[in-house]
N, C-alpha and C positions, 0 to 999 in steps of 0.2 A: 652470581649464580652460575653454576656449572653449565660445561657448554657439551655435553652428551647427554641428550633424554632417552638414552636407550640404559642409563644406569640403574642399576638393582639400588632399590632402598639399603641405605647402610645400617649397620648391623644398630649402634647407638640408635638412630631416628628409629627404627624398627621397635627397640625394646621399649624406647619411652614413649611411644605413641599409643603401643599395644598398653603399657601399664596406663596413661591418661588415660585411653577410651576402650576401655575391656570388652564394651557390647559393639565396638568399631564406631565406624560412621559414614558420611556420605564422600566423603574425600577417600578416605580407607578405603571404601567398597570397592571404588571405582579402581583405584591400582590394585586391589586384590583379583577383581575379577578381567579386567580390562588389560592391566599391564599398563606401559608406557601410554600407550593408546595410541601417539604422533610423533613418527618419525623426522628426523632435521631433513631428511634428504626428501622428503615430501615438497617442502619448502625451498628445496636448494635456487629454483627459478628468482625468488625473491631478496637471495642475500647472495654478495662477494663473496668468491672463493680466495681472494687477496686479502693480504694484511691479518692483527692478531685475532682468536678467536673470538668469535661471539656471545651472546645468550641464546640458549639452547632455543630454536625456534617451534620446537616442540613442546618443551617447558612451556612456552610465551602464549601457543594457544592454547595449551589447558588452563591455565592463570586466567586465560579471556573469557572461557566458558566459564569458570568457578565465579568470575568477577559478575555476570550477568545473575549467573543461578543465586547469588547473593545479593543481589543488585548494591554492588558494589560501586564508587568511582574508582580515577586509577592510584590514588594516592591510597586507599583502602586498600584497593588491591595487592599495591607493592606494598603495605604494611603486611598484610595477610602473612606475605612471604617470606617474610624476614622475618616476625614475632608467631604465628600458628604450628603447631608440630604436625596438623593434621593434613598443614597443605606442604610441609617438606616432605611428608608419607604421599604424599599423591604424587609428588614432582621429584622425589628420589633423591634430596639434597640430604648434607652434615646439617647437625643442629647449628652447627657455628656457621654456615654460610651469610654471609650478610644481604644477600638478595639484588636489586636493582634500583634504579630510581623509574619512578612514575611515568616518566618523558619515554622512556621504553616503550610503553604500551601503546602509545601515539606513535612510534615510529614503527612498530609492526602490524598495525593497522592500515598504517599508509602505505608501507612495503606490499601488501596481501592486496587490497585496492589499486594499486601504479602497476601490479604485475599479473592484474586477472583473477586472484585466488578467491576471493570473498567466499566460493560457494568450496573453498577444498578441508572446510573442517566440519561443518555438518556432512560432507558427502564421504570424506572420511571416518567419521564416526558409522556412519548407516554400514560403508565397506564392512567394518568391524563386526555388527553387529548382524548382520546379512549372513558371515560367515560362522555365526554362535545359534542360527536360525531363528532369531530372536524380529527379524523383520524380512520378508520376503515378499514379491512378484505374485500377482492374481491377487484373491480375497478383497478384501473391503475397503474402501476408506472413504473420507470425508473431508471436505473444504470450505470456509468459510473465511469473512473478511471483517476488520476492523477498524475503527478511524484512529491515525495516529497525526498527535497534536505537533507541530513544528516547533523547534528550541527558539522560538523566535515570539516578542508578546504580537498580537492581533493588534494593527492600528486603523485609526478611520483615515478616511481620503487625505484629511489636511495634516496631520499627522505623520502619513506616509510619505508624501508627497516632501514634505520637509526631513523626513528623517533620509530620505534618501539623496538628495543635495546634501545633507550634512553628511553623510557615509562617505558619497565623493570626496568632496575637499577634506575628510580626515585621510582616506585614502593617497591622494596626490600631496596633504602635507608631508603625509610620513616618507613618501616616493620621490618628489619634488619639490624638497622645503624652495630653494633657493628660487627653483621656477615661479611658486606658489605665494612668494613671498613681492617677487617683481611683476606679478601679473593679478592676482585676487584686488578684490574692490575693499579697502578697510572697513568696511562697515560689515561685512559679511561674519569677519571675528567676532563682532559682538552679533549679530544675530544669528549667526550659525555653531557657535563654540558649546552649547551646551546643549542637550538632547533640548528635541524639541516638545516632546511633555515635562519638560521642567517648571517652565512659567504655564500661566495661564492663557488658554486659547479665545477669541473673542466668542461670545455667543451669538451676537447679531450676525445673522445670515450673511447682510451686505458686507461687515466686519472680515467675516470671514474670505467672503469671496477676494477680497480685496488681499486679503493675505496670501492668498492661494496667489493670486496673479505677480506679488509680488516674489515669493516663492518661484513661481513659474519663468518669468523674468531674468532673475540670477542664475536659474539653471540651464537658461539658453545663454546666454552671456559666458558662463563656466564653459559650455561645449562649442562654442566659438572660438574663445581663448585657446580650449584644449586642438582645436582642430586647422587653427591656422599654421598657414607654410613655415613659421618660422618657432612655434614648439618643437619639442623634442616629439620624435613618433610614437617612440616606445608609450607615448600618458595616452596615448587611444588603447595600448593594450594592457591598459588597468582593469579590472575585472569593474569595481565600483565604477567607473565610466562609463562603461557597457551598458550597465543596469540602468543608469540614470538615463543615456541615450535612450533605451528601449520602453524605461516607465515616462520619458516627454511623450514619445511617440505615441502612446495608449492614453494618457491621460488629458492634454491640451491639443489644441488645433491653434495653430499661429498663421496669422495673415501678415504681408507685407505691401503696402502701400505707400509710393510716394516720400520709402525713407521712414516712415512709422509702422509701428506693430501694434498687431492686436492680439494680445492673445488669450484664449478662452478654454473654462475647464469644461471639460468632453461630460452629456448630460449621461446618466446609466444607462441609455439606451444606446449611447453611442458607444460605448464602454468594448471591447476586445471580449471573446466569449474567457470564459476561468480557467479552460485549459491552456490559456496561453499568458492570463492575464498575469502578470506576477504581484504576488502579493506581499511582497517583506522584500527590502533592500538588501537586508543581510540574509536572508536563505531564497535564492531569485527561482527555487526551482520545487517551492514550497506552492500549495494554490489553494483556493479558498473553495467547497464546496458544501453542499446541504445536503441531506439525507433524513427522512419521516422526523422533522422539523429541528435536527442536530444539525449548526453549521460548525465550521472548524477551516483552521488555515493548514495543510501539511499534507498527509502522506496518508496511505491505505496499508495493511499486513494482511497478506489472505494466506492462510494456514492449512497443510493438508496435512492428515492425519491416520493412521491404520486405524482400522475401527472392528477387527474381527473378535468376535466370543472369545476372549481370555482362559476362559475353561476348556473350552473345544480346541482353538488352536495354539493355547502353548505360548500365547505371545502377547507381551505389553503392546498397548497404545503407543504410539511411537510417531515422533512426526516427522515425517521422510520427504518436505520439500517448503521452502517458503517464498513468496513472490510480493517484494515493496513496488508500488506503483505511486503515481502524486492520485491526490486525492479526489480527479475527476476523473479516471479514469472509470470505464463500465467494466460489473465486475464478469460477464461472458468472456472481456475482451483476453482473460488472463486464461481461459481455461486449453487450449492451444498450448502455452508456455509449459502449463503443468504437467500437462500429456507428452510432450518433446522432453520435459527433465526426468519426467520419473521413466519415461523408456530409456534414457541413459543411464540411470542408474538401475537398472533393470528392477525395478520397483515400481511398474505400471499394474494400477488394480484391475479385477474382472470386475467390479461393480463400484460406482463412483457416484457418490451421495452429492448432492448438490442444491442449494436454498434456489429460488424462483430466480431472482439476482442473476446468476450463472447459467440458467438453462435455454434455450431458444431450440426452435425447430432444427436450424441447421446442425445442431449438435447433436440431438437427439436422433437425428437422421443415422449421420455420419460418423459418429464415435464407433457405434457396433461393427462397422462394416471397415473402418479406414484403421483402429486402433485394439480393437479385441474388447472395447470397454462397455458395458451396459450402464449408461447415464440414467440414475434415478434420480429426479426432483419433479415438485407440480410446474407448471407454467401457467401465466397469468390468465385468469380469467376473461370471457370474450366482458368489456367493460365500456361495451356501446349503453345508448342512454334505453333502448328497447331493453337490451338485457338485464341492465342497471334495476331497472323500472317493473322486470315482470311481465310485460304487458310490448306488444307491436309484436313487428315482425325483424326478427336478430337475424344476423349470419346464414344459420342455419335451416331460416325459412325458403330461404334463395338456393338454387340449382345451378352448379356452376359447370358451364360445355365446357371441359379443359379445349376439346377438340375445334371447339367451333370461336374458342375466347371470346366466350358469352356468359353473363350470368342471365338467370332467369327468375321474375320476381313472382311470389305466390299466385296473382292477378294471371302470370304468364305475357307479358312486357319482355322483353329483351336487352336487353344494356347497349348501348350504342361506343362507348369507350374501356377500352382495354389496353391500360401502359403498366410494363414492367419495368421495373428499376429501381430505386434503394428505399429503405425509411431513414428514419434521424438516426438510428444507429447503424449505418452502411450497412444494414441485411436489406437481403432480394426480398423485394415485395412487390406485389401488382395491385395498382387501384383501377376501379370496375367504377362508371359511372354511366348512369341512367341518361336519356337525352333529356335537355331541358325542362325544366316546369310545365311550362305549355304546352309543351310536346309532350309527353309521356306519365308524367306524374300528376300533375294539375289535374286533369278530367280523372284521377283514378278515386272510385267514390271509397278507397280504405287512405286515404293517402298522409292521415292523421297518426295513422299505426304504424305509418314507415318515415317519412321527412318533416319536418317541422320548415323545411325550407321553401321558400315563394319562389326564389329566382332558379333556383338549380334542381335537378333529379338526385334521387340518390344514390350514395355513393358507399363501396364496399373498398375493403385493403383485406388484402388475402395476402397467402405466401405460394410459391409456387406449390404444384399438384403431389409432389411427394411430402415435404414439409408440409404443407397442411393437414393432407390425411394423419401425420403423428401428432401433429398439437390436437387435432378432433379425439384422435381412440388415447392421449395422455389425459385429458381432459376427462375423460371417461372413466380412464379407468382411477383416477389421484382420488374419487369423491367413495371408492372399493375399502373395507375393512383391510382388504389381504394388501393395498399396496401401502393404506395408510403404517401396517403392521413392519412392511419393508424398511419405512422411509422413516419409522421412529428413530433410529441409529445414528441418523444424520444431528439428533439435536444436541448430542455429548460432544460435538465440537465447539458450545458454546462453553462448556466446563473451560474446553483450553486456551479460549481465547479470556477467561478469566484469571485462569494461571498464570498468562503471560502477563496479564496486566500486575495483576498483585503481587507475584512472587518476581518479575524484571523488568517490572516500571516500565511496559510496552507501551503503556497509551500517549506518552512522549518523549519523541525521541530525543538521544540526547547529544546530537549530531547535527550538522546543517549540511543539506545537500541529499540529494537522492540515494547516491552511492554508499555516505558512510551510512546513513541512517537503514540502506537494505545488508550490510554487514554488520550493523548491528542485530538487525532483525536474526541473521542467520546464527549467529551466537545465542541469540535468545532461546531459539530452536534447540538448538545443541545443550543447552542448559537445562531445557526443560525434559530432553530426553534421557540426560542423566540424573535427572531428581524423580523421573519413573522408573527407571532401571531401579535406581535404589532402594523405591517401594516395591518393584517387583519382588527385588531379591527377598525382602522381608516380609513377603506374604500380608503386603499392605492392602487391605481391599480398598477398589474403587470406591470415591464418594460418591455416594445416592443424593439424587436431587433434592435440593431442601422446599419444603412445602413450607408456607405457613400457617399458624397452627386455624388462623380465621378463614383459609381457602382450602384446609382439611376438614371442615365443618360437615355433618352432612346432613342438609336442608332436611331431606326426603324424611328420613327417620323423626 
């Protein structure tokens, strides 16, 4: 494949494209209207200026984008290129070029990854389009997140456990046959050489346990071996040892006594919290998390989106930023990131739609005053069991001194404790507690409409006095026709978080690791804004929500 992406389509590819596809197409469009699109010298950080020329590294990320928007592998890919006329018109090649091999696309991926770039061909693309006013700064958009499954299958404890000692030693056999060979236990060949869901696992409980310990065993023994004075150093810095180091450490507790061991698998309670825990031997930075009763091992994709009236302003939907996290991350925790990327690429909105997920006091504080952004989304309900229930006295019934850091209960009682400092998700919060039972609440003759508690008073969590006043007047005002009317716009990012799945196979990645699998994410983007571009170009209307036809019904009539 030619090594200038700045070349004009040749006159032959030009005329037998246009005769192949006379109403164009989606590859056409895009050199028609876009040009080259990606410069080599964008890229220069990532490749040698020594030695003979390369593949155009501009070619190589259009091929990545087309590869996703196709949801292509790379073997498909690099066929694309060598046998399609429609991708030599996009990429400016002879019909006789013979294209690359597959391994290509693996090594420009890794190049883009080892030298920073991951984010420089969607943010390239946006430059372009930024400048055709087809996406621009202020106006609207929206954000939203997705579970993405790890390239890795989900195993239970005994399972794991075993597949990761055997990861090891495949590991160190390929690295140090000869070490591996004068220092492994022979037995370990046959009970470690073939995955360890191949045979059958015992069902008896006690079976099991007994497997695990012995499991457990070998794999203290292997990092003995690997860790005494007289191995070679370099086997502690196998990546698979690492892992194995770190899943003993989380998984068993070993005692030594008198020259014997005991060693024991750790109960779930004792277990490492899931942001840490690792869940797969072969992707260690994959994690397991739950979500309104979906669990999944792997990664999160939160998508923002322009979301301004297409008819009023002129401009496609367009997704101008993508942020991969593992999969316990909270999704508040990203919205900082997104606000810091999209002011560098001077693509920060005036109003920024956001699901409950995303929203907290401190944001909705802060954003207007610190970023120019007016954050619209509801925030969570007060989901005390007064309020739950209808009935006592919630929140709201209480008078809180900011001045005197008192609250004050209906009765007119006064709280005796007032500490600030964080909740489970490190925001500022202040819990207000009542004095004792017997002191304060016990003789209150309402005391059934406020605690249900004997030994203690009750107790309030606030946020501090300007945060709270926003969650009060948000709360008020989310339940309004005119905000619900606002915050309707926010739900067409669910369209694109469909898109992504069905049109480039978002919902598993097909990477291991955090980094490839967020530069996959970002190609994904890039793909999807060029298969809107293309309906833009063709006066494609948006799809309208589908109803079904038994929830179009209408009872009343």
């Amino acid at each position: 494949m030619g090594t200038d992406s700045k070349a004009e389509v040749p006159a032959g590819t030009r005329d037998v494209a246009r005769a192949a596809f006379p109403k164009g197409c989606l590859a056409m469009r895009i050199r028609d209207s876009l040009g080259p699109l990606f410069q080599d010298e964008e890229f220069k950080a990532a490749f040698g200026v020594r030695g003979r020329p390369g593949i155009s590294p501009g070619r190589l990320a259009l091929v990545s984008i087309l590869q996703f928007a196709e949801n292509l592998t790379d073997r498909q890919a690099a066929h694309a290129v060598r046998a399609r006329i429609d991708v030599k018109y996009l990429l400016g090649l002879e019909l006789t070029d013979p294209g690359f091999d597959h391994t290509v696309l693996t090594g420009f991926r890794d190049r883009l990854l080892a030298h920073g770039l991951e984010e420089r061909i969607l943010d390239l693309l946006l430059e372009r389009l930024a400048g055709m006013g087809l996406v621009a700064s202020g106006g609207r958009q929206r954000t939203d997140s997705t579970h993405v499954l790890a390239a890795v299958r989900t195993l239970n404890r005994l399972e794991f456990i075993g597949e990761t000692l055997r990861a090891a030693l495949e590991a160190l056999a390929a690295a140090a046959p000869e070490w591996m060979c004068a220092s492994m236990d022979p037995s370990w060949q046959e009970r470690y050489g073939t995955r360890v869901d191949a045979y059958r696992l015992p069902a008896d409980e006690q079976e099991r346990r007994d497997l695990a310990g012995q499991i457990a065993t070998d794999g203290y023994r292997l990092l003995e071996a690997v860790f005494t004075p007289t191995a070679p150093a370099w086997l502690r810095e196998v990546l698979a040892v690492g892992v194995l180091r770190t899943v003993w450490v989380q998984q068993f507790t070993r005692t030594i006594s008198d020259g014997a061991q005991e060693v024991a698998w750790r109960g779930k309670e004792d277990l490492p919290p899931s942001r840490v825990l690792i869940a797969s031997p072969y992707d260690p930075q994959a994690r397991y998390a739950k979500k309104r009763g979906s669990a999944w091992v792997g990664y999160k994709i939160h998508l923002s989106e322009s979301c301004d009236d297409p008819e009023a302003s002129r401009r496609p939907h367009l997704i101008t930023h993508v942020v991969t996290t593992d999969a316990t991350v909270n999704d508040a925790m990203v919205v900082e990131n997104v606000h810091d990327r999209l002011t560098g690429k001077n693509l920060l909105p005036a109003e920024h739609l956001l699901d409950a997920g995303y929203t907290s006091a401190e944001l909705l504080l802060t954003a207007p005053t610190r970023r120019g952004v007016s954050v619209i989304g509801p925030v969570r309900s007060n989901n005390t069991r007064q309020s739950v229930q209808g009935g006592g006295f919630g929140k709201t019934a209480f008078t809180i001194d900011w001045q005197a850091e008192q609250a004050i209960c209906p009765t007119g009682a006064k709280s005796r404790y007032w500490t600030a400092g964080l909740d489970n998700n490190d925001r500022d919060a202040i819990r207000i507690r009542f004095a004792t039972a017997t002191a304060t609440c016990a003789p209150c003759p309402v005391r059934d409409q406020c605690t249900r508690s004997t030994r203690y008073g009750r107790q309030l969590t606030v946020r501090p006095k300007e945060q709270d006043a926003v969650l009060e007047r948000v709360r008020a005002e989310q339940s309004t026709d005119e905000w619900k009317d606002r915050y309707a716009a926010r739900a067409g990012v669910e369209g694109t978080i469909h898109q992504a799945i069905a049109t480039t196979g978002a919902r598993r990645t097909r990477y291991t690791g955090l980094a490839k699998t967020h530069l996959a994410h970002v190609l994904t983007a890039a793909a999807i804004n060029l298969i809107r571009l293309d309906a833009w170009w063709n006066d494609t209307p948006l799809a309208r929500t589908r109803t079904s036809r038994l929830a179009a019904l209408d009872l009343a009539a």
